[in-house]
C-alpha positions in Angstrom: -5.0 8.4 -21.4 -5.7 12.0 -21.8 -3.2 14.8 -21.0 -3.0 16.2 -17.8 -5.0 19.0 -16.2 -3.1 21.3 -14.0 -1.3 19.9 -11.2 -3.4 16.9 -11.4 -1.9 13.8 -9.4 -2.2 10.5 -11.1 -2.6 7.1 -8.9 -1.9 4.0 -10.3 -3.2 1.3 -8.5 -1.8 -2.1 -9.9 -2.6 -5.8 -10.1 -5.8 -8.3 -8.8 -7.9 -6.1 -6.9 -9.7 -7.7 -3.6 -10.2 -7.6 -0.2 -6.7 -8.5 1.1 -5.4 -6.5 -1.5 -7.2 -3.8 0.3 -9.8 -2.9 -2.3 -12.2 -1.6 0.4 -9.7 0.4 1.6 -8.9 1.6 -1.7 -12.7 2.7 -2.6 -13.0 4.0 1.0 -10.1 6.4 0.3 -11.3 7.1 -3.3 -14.9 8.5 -2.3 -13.5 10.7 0.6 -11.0 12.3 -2.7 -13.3 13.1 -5.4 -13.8 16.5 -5.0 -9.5 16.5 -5.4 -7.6 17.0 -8.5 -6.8 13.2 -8.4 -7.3 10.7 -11.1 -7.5 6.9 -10.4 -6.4 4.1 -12.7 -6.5 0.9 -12.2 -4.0 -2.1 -14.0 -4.8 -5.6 -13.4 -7.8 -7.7 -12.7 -11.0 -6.8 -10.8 -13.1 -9.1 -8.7 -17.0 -8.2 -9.9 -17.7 -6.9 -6.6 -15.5 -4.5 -6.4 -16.0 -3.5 -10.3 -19.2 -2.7 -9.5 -18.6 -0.3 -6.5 -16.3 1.7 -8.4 -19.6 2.1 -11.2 -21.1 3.3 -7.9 -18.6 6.0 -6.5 -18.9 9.5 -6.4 -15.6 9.6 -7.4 -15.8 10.2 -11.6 -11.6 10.3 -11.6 -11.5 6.8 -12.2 -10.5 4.6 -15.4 -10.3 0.7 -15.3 -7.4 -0.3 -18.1 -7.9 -4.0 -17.5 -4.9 -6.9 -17.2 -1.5 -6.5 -18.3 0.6 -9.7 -19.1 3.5 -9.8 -16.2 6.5 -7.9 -16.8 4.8 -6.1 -20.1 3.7 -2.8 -18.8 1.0 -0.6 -20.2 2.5 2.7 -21.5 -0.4 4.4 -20.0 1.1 2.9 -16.1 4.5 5.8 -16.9 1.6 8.8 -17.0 1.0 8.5 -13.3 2.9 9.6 -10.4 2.4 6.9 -7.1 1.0 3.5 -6.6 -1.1 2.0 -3.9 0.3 -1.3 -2.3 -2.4 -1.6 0.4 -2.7 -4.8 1.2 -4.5 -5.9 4.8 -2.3 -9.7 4.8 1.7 -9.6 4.9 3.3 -10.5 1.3 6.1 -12.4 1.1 7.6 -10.4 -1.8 5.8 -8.1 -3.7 5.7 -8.3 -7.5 3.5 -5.3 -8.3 6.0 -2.9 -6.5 8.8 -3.9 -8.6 6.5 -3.2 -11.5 5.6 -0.1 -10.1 9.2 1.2 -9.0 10.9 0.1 -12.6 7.7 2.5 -14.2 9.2 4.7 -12.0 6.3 5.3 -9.9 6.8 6.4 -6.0 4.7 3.4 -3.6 2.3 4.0 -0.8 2.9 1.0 1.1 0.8 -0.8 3.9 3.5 -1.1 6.6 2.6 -5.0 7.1 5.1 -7.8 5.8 7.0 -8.0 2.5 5.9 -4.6 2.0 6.7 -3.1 5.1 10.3 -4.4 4.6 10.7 -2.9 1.3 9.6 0.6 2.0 11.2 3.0 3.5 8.9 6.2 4.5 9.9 8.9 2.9 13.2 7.6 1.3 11.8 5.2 -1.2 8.1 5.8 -0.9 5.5 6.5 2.0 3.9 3.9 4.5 1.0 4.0 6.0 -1.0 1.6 8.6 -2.2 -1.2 7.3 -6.5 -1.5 7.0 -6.6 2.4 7.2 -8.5 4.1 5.0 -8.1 7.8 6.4 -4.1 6.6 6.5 -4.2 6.1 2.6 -6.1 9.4 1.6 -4.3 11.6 3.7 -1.2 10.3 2.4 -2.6 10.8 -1.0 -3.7 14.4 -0.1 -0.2 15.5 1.5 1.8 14.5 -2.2 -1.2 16.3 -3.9 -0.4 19.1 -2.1 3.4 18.9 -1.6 4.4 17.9 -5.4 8.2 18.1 -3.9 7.8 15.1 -1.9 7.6 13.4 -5.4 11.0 14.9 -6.4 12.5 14.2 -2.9 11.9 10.6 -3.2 12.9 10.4 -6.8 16.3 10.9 -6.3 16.9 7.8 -4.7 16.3 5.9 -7.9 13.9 3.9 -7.6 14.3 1.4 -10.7 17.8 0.8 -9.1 15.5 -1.1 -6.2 13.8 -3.4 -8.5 13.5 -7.3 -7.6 12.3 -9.3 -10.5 10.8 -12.8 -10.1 13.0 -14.5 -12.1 16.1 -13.1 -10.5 14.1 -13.4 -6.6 13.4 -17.2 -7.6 17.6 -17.6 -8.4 18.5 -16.6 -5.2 16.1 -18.5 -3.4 17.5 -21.5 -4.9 20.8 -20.7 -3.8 20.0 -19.7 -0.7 17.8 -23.2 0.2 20.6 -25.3 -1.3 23.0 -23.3 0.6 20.9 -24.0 3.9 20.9 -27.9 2.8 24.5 -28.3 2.3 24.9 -26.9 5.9 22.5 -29.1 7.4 24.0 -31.8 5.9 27.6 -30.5 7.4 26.0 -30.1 10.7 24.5 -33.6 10.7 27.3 -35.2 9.7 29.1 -33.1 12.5 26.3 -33.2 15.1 26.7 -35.4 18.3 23.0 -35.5 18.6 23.0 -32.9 21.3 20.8 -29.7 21.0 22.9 -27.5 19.9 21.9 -28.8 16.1 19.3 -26.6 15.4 20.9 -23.5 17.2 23.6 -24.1 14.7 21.6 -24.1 11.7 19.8 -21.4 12.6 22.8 -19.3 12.8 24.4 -20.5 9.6 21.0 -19.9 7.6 21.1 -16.0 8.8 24.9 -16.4 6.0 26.5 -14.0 8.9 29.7 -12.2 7.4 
């Protein structure tokens, strides 16, 4: 990757790119930015759709580093500034912004499911309507042109909010076998009435 130019802003945009990843909203946003000082890179795999319109776009900022084995990232991914996390579905966790936050890298995050739970706008990143094209670039323009947003959101150490897989799929297991040991307590306890699944429910939220 070559040196920056002047105040350029690098976006890193990470993982399989397709439509409920939000790759049309990602092009969308790209075209309506090349005239910025905005550079595009892409990490991860590419439907052939989608590879082509980027050969299309008016946008020349934009480099394609192809796939990067999980949990091995590319040196080039620590040049760049923010990541996209666009996606149009919920997630249910959210791999590539744990990549993205332990590369140190500040997410713009549709505010829809996983994501929307794990980003907090303007405290560990910036959220945006999900599907929204206009959302993503003018959130893209707004750190362009206010570099100490960047800094702002920095100091809440972002690597210090990173959820591996390994260490998400251990607590899951303890947390279902936790749940089963209960429902086993409960049934055992239960009378039959309906209070059973009241009770569970309760106990499965682990109040304090």
């Amino acid at each position: 990757m070559p040196p920056k130019t002047s105040d350029e802003l690098r976006v890193a945009i990470l993982g399989n790119l397709n439509h409920h990843k939000g790759a049309d909203v990602i092009i969308e946003a790209i075209d309506q930015l090349a005239k910025e000082n905005i550079s595009f890179h892409f990490f991860g795999e590419i439907e052939d759709a989608y590879e082509k319109k980027l050969a299309l776009s008016k946008n020349l900022q934009i480099s394609l580093h192809g796939k990067y084995p999980q949990g091995k990232l590319p040196k080039e991914l620590f040049l760049c500034d923010i990541t996209l996390h666009v996606s149009i579905c919920p997630e249910t966790y959210g791999l590539t912004l744990s990549e993205a936050r332990a590369a140190g890298l500040v997410p713009i995050a549709s505010d829809i499911g996983a994501l929307g739970e794990r980003v907090s706008d303007g405290i560990n990143g910036i959220k945006i309507a999900a599907g929204s094209s206009t959302a993503l670039k003018n959130a893209i323009i707004k750190i362009a042109h206010y570099h100490h947003l960047l800094t702002a959101i920095h100091t809440q150490d972002l690597s210090s909010l990173v959820s591996w897989t390994d260490k998400h799929i251990v607590y899951l297991c303890e947390f279902y076998a936790r749940i089963l040991d209960i429902r086993k307590d409960l049934k055992d306890e239960s009378t039959g009435d309906s209070t059973f699944d009241s009770k569970l429910l309760y106990w499965a939220s682990f109040p304090e």
